[in-house]
C-alpha positions as a LaTeX table, in Angstrom:
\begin{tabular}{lrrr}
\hline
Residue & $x$ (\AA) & $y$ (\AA) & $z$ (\AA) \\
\hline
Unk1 & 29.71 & $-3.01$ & 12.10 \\
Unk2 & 28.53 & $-2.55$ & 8.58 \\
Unk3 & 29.78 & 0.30 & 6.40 \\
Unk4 & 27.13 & 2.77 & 5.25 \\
Unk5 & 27.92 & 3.67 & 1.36 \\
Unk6 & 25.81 & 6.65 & 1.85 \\
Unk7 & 28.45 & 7.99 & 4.76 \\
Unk8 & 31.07 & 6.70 & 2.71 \\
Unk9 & 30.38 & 9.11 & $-0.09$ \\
Unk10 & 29.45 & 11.78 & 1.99 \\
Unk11 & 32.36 & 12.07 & 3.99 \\
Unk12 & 34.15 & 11.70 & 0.87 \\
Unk13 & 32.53 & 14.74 & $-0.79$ \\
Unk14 & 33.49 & 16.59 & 2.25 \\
Unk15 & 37.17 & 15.43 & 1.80 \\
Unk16 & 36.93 & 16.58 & $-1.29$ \\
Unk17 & 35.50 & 20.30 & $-0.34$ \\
Unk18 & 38.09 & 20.37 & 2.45 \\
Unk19 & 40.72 & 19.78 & $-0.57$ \\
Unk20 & 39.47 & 22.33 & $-2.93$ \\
Unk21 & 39.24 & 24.86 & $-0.38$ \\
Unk22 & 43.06 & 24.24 & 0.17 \\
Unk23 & 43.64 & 24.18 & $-3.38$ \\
Unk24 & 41.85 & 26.95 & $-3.75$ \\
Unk25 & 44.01 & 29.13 & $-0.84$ \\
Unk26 & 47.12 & 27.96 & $-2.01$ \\
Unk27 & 46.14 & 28.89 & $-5.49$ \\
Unk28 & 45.23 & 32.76 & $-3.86$ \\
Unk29 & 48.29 & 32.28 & $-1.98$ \\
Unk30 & 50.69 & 31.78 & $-5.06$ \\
Unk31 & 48.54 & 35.09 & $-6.65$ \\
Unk32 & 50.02 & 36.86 & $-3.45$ \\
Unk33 & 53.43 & 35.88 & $-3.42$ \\
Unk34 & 53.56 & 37.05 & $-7.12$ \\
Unk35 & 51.85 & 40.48 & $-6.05$ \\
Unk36 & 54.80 & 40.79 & $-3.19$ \\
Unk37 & 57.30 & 40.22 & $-5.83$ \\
Unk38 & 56.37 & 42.73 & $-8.40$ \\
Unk39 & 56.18 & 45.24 & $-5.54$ \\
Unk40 & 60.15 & 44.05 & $-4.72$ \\
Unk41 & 60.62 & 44.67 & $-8.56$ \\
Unk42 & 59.28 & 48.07 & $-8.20$ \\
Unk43 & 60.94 & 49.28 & $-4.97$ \\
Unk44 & 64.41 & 47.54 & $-6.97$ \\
Unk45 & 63.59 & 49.45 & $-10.00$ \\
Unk46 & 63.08 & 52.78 & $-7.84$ \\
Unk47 & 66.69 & 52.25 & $-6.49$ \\
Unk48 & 68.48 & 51.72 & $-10.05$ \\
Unk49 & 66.64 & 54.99 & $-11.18$ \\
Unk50 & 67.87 & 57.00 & $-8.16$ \\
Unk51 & 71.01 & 55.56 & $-9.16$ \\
Unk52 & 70.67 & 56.67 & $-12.74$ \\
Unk53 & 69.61 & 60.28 & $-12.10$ \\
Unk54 & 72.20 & 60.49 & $-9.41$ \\
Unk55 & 75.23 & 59.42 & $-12.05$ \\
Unk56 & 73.42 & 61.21 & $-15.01$ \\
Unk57 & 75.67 & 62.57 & $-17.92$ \\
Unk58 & 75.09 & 65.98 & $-17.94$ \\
Unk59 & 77.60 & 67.17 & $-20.78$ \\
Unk60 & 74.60 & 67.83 & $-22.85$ \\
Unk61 & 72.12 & 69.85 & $-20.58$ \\
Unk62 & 68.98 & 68.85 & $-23.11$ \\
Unk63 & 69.92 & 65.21 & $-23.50$ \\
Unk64 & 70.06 & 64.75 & $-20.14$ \\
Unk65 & 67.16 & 66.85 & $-19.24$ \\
Unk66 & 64.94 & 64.64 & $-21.98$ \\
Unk67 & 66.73 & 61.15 & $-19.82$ \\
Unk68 & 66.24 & 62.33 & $-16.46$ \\
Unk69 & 62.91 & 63.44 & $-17.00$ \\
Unk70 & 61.82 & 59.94 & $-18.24$ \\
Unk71 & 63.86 & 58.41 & $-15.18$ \\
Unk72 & 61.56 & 60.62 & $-12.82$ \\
Unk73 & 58.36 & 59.42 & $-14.66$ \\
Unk74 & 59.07 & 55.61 & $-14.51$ \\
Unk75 & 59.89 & 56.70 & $-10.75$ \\
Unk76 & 56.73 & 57.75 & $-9.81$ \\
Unk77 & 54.69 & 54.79 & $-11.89$ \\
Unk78 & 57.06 & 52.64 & $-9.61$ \\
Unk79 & 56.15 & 54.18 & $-6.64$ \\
Unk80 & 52.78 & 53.04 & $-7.39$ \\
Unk81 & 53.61 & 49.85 & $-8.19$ \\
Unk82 & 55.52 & 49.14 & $-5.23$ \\
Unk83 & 51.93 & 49.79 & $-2.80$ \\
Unk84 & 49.44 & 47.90 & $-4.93$ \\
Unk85 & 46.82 & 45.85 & $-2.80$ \\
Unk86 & 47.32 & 42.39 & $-3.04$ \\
Unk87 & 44.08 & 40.09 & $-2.98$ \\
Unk88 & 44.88 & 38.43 & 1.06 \\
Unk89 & 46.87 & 41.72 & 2.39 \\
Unk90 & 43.95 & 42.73 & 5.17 \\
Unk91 & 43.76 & 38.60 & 6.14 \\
Unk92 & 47.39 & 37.66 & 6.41 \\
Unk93 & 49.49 & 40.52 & 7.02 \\
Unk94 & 49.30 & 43.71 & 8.98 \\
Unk95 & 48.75 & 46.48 & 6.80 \\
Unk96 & 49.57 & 49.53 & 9.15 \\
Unk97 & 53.40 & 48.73 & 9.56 \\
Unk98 & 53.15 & 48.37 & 5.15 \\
Unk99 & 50.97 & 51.58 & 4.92 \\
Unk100 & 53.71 & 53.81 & 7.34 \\
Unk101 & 56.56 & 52.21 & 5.27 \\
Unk102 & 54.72 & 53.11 & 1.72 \\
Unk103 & 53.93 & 56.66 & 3.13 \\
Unk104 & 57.17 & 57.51 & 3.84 \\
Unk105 & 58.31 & 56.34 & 0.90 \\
Unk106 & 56.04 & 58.63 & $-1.37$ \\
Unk107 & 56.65 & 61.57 & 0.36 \\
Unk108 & 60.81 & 60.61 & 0.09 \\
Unk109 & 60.24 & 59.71 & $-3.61$ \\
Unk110 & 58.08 & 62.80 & $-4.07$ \\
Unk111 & 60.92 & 65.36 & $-2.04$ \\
Unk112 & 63.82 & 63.66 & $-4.61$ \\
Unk113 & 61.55 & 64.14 & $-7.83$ \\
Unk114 & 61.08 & 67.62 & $-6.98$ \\
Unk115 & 64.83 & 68.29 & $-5.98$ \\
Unk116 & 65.74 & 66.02 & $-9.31$ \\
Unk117 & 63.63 & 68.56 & $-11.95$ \\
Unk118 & 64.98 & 71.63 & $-9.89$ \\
Unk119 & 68.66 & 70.05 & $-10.71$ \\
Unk120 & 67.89 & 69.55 & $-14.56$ \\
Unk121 & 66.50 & 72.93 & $-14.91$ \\
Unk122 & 69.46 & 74.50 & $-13.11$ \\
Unk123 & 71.93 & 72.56 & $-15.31$ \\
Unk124 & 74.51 & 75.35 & $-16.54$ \\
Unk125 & 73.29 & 78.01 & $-14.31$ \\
Unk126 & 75.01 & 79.24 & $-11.32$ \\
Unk127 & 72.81 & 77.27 & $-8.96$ \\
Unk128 & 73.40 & 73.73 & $-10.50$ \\
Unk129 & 75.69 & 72.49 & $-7.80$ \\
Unk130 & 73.71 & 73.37 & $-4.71$ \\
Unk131 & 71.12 & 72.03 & $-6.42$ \\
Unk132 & 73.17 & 68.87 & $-6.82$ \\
Unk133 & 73.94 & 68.92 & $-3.67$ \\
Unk134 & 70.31 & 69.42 & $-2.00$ \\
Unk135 & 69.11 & 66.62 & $-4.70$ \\
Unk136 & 71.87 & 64.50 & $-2.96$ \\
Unk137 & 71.24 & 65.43 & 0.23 \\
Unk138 & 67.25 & 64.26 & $-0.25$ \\
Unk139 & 68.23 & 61.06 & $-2.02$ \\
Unk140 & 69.80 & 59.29 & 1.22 \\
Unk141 & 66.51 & 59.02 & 3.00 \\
Unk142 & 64.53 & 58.37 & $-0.20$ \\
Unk143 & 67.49 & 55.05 & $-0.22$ \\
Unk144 & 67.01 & 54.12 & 3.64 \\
Unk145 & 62.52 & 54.48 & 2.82 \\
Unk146 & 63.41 & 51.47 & $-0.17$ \\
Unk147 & 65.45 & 49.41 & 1.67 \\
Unk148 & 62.92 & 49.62 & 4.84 \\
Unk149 & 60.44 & 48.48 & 2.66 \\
Unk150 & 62.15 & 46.46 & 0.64 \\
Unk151 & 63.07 & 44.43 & 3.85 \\
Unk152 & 59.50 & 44.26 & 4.93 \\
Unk153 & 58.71 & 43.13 & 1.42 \\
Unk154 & 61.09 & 40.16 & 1.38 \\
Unk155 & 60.12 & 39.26 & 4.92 \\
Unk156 & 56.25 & 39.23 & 3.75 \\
Unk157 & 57.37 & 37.16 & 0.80 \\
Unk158 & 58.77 & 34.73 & 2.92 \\
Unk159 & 55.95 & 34.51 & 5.58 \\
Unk160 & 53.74 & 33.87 & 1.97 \\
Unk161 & 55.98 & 30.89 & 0.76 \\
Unk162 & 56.42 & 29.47 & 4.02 \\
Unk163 & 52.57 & 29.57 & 4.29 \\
Unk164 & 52.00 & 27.96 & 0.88 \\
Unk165 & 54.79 & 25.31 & 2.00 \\
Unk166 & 52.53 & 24.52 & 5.03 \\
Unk167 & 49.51 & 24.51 & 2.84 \\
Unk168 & 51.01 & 22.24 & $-0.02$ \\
Unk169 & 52.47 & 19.47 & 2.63 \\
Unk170 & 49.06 & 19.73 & 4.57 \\
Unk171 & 47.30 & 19.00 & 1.47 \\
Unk172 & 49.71 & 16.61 & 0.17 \\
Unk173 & 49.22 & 14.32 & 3.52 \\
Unk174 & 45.39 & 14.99 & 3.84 \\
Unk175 & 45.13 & 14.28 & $-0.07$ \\
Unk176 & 47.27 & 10.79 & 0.12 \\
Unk177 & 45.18 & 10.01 & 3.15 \\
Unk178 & 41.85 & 10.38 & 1.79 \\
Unk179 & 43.15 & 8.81 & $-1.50$ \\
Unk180 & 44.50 & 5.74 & 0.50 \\
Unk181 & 41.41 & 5.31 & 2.79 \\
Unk182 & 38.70 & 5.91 & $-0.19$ \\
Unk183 & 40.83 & 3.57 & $-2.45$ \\
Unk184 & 40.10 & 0.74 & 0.33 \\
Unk185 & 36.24 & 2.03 & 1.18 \\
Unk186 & 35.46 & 1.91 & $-2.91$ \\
Unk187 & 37.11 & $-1.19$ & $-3.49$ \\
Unk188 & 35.48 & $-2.53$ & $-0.15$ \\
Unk189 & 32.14 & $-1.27$ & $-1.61$ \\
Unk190 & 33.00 & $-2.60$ & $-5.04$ \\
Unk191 & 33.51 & $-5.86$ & $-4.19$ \\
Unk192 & 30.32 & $-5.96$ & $-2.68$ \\
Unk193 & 28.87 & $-5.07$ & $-5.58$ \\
Unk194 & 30.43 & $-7.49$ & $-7.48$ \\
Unk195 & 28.99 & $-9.99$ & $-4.59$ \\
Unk196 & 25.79 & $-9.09$ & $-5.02$ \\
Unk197 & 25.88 & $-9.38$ & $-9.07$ \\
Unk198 & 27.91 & $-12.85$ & $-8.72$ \\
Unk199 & 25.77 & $-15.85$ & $-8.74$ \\
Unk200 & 27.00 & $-18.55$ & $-6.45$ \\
Unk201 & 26.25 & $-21.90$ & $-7.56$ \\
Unk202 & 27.67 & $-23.57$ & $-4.87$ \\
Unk203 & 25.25 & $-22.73$ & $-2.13$ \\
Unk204 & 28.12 & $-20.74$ & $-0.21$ \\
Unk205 & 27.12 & $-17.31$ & 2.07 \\
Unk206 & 28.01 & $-14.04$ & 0.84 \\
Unk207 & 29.98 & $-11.92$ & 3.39 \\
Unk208 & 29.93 & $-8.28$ & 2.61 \\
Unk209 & 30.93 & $-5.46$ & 4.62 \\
Unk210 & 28.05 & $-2.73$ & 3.32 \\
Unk211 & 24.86 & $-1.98$ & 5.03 \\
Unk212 & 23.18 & $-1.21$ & 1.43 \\
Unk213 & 24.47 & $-4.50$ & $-0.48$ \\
Unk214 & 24.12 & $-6.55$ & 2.70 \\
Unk215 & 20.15 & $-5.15$ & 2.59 \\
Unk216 & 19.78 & $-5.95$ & $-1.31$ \\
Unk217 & 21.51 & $-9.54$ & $-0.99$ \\
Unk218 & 19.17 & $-10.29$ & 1.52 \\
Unk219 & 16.19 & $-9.02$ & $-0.65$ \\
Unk220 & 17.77 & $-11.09$ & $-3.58$ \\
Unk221 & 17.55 & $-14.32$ & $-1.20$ \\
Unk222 & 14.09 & $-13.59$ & 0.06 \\
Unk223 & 13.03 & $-12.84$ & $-3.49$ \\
Unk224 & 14.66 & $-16.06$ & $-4.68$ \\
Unk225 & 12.98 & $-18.39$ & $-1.97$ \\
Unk226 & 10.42 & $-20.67$ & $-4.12$ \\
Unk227 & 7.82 & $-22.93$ & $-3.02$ \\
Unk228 & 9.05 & $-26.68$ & $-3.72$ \\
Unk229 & 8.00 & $-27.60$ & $-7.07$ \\
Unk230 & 7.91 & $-31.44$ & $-8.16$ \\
Unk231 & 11.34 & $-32.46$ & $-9.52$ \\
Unk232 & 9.41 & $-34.00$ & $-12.84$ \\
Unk233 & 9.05 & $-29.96$ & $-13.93$ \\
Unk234 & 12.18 & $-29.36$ & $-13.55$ \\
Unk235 & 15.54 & $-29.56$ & $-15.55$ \\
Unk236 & 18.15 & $-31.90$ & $-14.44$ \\
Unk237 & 20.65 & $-30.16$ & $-15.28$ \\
Unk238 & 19.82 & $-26.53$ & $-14.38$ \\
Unk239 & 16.71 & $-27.02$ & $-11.68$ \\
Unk240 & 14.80 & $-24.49$ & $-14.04$ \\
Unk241 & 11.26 & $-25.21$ & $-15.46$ \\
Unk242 & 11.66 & $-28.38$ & $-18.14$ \\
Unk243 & 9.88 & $-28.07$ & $-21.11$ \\
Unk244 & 6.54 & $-29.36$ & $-19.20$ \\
Unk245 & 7.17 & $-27.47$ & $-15.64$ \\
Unk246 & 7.04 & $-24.56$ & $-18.29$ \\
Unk247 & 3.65 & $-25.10$ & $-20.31$ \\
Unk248 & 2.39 & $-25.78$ & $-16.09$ \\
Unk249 & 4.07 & $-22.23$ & $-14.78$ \\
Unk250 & 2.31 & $-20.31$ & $-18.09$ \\
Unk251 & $-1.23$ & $-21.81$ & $-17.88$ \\
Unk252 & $-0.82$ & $-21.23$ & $-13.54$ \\
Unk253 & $-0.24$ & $-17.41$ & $-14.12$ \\
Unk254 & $-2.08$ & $-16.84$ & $-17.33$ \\
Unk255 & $-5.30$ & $-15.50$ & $-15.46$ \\
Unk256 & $-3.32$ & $-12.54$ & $-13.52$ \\
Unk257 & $-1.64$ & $-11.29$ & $-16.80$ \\
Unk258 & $-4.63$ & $-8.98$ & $-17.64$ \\
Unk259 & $-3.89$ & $-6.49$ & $-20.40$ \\
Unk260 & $-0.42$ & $-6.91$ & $-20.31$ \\
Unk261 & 1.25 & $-8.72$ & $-23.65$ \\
Unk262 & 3.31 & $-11.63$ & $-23.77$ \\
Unk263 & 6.85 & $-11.92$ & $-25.23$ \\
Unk264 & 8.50 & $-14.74$ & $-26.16$ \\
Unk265 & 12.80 & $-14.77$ & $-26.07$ \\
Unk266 & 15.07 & $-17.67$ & $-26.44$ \\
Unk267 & 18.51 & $-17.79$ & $-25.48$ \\
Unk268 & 21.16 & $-20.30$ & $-27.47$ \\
Unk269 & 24.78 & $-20.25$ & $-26.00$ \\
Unk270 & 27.18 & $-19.71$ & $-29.05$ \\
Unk271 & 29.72 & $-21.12$ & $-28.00$ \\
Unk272 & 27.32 & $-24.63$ & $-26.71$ \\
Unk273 & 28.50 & $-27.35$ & $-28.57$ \\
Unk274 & 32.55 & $-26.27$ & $-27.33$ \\
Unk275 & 31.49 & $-26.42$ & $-23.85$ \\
Unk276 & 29.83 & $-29.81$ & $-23.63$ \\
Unk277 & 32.92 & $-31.38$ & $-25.53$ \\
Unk278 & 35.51 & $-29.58$ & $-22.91$ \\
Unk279 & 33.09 & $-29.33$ & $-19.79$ \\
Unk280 & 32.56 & $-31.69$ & $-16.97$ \\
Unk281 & 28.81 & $-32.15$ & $-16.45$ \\
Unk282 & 29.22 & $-30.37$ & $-12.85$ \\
Unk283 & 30.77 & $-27.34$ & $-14.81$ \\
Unk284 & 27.72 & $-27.18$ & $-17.27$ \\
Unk285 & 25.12 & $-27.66$ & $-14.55$ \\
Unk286 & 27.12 & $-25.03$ & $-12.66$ \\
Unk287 & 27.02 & $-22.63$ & $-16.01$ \\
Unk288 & 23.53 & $-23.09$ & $-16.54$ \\
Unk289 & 22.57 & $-22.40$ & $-12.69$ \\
Unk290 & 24.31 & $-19.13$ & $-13.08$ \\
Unk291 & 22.71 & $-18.60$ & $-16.36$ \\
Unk292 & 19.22 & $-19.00$ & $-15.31$ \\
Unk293 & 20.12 & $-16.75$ & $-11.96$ \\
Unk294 & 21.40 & $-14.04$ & $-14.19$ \\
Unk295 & 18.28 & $-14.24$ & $-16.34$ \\
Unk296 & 16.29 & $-14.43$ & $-13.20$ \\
Unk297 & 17.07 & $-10.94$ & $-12.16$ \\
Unk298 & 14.87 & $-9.59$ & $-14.90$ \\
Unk299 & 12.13 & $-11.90$ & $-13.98$ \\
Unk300 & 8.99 & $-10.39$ & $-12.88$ \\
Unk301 & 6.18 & $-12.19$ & $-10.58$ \\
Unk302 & 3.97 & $-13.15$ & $-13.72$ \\
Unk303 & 7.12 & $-14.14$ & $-15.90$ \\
Unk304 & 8.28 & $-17.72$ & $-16.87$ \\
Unk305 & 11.63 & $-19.12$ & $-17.14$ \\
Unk306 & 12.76 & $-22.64$ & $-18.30$ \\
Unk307 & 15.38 & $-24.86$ & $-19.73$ \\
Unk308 & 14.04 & $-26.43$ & $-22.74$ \\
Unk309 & 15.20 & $-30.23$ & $-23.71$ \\
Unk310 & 17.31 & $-28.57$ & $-26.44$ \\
Unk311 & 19.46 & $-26.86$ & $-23.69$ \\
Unk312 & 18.03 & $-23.65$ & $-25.10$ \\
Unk313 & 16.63 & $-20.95$ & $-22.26$ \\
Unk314 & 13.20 & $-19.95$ & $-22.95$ \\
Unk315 & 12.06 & $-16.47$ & $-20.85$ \\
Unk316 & 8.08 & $-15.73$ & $-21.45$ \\
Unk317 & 7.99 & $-11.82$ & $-20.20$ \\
Unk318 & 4.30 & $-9.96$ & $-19.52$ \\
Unk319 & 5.17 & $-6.39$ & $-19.97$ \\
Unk320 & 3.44 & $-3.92$ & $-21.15$ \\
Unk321 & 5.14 & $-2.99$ & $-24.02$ \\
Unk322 & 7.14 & $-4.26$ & $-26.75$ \\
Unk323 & 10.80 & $-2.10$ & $-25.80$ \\
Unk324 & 10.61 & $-2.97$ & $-21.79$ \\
Unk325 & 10.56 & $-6.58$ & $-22.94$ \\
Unk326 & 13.42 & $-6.33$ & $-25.53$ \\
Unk327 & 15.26 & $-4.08$ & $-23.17$ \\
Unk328 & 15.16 & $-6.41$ & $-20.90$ \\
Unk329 & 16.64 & $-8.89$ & $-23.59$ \\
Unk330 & 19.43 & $-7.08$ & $-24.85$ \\
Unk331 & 20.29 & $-5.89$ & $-20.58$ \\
Unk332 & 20.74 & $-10.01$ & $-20.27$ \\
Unk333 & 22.70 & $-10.55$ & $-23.13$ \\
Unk334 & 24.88 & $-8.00$ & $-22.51$ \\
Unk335 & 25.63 & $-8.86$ & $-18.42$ \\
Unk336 & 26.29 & $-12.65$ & $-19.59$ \\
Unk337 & 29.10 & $-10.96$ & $-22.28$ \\
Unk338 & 30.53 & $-8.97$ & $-19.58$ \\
Unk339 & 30.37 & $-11.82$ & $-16.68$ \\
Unk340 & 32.82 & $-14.78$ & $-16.27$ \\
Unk341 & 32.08 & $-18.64$ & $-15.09$ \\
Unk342 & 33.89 & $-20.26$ & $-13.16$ \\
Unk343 & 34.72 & $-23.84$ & $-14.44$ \\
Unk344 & 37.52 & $-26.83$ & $-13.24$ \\
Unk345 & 39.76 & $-25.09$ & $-16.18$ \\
Unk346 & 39.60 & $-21.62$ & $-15.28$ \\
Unk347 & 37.16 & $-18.76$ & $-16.42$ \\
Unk348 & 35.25 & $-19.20$ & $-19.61$ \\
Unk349 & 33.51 & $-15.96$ & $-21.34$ \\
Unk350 & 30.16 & $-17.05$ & $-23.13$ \\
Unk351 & 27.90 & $-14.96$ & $-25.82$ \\
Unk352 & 24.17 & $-15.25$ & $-25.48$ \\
Unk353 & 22.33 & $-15.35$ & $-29.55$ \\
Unk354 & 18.70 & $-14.67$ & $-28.86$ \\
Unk355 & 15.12 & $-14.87$ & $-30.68$ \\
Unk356 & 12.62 & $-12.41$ & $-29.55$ \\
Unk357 & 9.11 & $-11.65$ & $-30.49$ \\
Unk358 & 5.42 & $-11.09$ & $-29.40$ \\
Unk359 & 3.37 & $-14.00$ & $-28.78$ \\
Unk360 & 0.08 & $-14.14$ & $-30.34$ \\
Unk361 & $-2.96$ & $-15.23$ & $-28.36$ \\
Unk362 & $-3.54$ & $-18.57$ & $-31.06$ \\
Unk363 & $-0.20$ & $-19.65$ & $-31.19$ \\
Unk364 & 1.43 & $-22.18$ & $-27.81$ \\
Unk365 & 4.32 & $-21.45$ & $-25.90$ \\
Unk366 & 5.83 & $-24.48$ & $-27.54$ \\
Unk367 & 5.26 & $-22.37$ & $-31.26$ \\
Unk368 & 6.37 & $-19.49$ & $-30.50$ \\
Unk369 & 9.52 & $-20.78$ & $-28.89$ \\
Unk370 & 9.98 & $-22.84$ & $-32.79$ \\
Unk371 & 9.32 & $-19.31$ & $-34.32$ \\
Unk372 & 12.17 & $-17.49$ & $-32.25$ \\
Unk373 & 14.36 & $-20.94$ & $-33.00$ \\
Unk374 & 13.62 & $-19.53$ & $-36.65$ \\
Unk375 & 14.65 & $-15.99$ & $-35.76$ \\
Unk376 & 18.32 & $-17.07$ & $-34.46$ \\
Unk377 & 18.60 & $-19.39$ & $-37.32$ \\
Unk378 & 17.83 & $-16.78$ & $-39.85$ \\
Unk379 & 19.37 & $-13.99$ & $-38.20$ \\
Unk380 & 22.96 & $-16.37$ & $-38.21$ \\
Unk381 & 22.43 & $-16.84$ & $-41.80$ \\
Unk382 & 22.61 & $-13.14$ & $-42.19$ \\
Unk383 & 25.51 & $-12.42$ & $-40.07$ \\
Unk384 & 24.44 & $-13.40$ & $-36.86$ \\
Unk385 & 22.53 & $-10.55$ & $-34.77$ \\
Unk386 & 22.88 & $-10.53$ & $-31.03$ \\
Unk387 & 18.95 & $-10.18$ & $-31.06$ \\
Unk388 & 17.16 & $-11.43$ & $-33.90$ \\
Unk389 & 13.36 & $-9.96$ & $-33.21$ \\
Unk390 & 10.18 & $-9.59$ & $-34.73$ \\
Unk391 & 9.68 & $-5.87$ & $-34.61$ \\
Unk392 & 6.01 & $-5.36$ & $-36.28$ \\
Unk393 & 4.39 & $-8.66$ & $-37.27$ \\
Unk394 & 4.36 & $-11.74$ & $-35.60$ \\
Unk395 & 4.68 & $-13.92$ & $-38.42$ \\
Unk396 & 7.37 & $-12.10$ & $-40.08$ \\
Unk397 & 10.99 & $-13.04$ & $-40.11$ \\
Unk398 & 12.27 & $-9.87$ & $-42.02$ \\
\hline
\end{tabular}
């Protein structure tokens, strides 16, 4: 059964969404663990300031009152601290054991505050040890409310990391699998692409594995199935138009043309004279067969293509306006740079010069394929321009 590219890439945007979602969570998740651990800070904090009060110097009354009293503040802003809402609290954990914990803890923290400021005001008086002693008496339940919810703290810290393991490793597995299946499905598809661009000379099938390519291949072949034409207007080498099947092709289509205009572009291998010193003659016919497929692509039904007796390509395009036709120039030129042909010593990369212009109504097939000669020609002479064209006049070379 045939692959559907359309499937392909929508299951793989859903792969994707499943992924970001779990990036996404384990992203909020890592917010949450960092929430749970400045509330441990806080609650630790809270005990070393107990601490601090409790073992207070008290040889100067007003020194002591002035550190205490500070203690006591950062106390209470800890407090708060240690019950802020974190962003996945009501989702993931159960919020009335951590609201009873925090409760009793601000009432605790609230009875020791007051029972700390009635100690520093009673400092040197006569009732500065029992109110040591009640402040002392307070400060073992405030102790047992921070370690309660300290434990519950570290044990919601916990659940959070060992979610966000779960999370990362589920991601990691689901992310190498859809990496390792899409890597095979886009190369898969790929290659069929790269099927249905390749031109194969040698008559073999293509094979592909895509419902979409395998449809456009088998458009290409119906689209490339030609009445017979007699082998006297035809090239040799190539089986395109010859020089003569050419002038025959132009006159047969001339009438359905209407309004459209007619552009002339000729197409001189660079590197030509290399080849047929280095190349077997099946290698060049095979070049040129791929040559004239590639240039084929762009043909349309009332266009002409043909392998002069110079070995030059000649492509006669009806469009109906000057940059369609050399867009459609400079689109071949640049697909023969990027393609490779196989020959009997390996791939060989060839460059495609070309002369382009409008042909006027007076002026034969044969003329205007001399004047684009003339374009190439001049355009080498000054540094050699991929297309050499005739941009506003058709008897201008400038």
């Amino acid at each position: 059964m045939l692959l559907s590219i359309r499937k392909v890439f929508k299951n793989l945007k859903l792969a994707l969404l499943i992924l970001g979602a779990g990036v996404t969570f384990l992203t909020l998740q890592l917010f949450h663990i960092s929430t749970y651990s400045e509330r441990l800070s806080a609650l630790k904090n809270q005990h070393i300031l107990l601490e601090k009060i409790i073992h207070a110097d008290i040889s100067d009354p007003q020194m002591s009152t002035i550190v205490i009293n500070g203690a006591l503040a950062e106390m209470a802003l800890s407090v708060k601290l240690s019950g802020e809402d974190a962003l996945l609290d009501s989702i993931i954990t159960s919020q009335e054991e951590h609201l009873t914990l925090l409760d009793a803890l601000e009432i605790s923290s609230e009875t020791f505050r007051n029972h700390a400021m009635d100690w520093t005001e009673s400092l040197n008086t006569s009732r500065q040890s029992a109110a040591h002693t009640k402040m002392m008496s307070v400060s073992t339940p405030y102790l047992a409310d921070i370690d309660r919810l300290m434990d519950h703290q570290i044990h919601l810290i916990n659940d959070a990391i060992s979610t966000a393991k779960l999370i990362a490793v589920l991601l990691f597995f689901i992310g190498l699998g859809v990496f390792f299946r899409y890597r095979f499905l886009l190369d898969q598809i790929y290659r069929d692409i790269d099927k249905a661009c390749a031109v194969d000379t040698d008559g073999s099938q293509k094979k592909v594995l895509t419902q979409e390519i395998d449809f456009i291949i088998k458009r290409l072949l119906r689209r490339c199935s030609q009445p017979a034409v007699s082998p006297n207007l035809l090239h040799p080498l190539s089986g395109m138009n010859n020089q003569k099947g050419l002038i025959t092709v132009f006159n047969a289509k001339k009438s359905s043309r209407g309004s459209n205009n007619i552009f002339v572009a000729l197409f001189e291998i660079d590197q030509y004279t290399s080849l047929v010193n280095t190349l077997s003659k099946d290698d060049m016919t095979n070049l040129f067969k791929k040559l004239g497929d590639m240039i084929a692509m762009y043909e349309q039904p009332l266009d002409v293509l043909a392998h002069m007796d110079d070995d030059r390509i000649i492509f006669v395009m009806s469009r109906n306006n000057k940059q369609m036709a050399l867009d459609d120039c400079e689109k071949i030129i640049h697909s023969v740079e990027a393609s490779g042909f196989s020959t009997a010593k390996g791939v060989v990369k060839i460059t495609l010069s070309a002369g382009f212009l409008l042909k006027i109504p007076v002026k034969s097939v044969e003329e205007a394929a001399a004047d684009a000669l003339k374009l190439i020609q001049k355009a080498k002479e000054n540094g050699g321009n991929r297309v050499a064209q005739l941009r506003d006049r058709d008897d201008s070379y400038h």
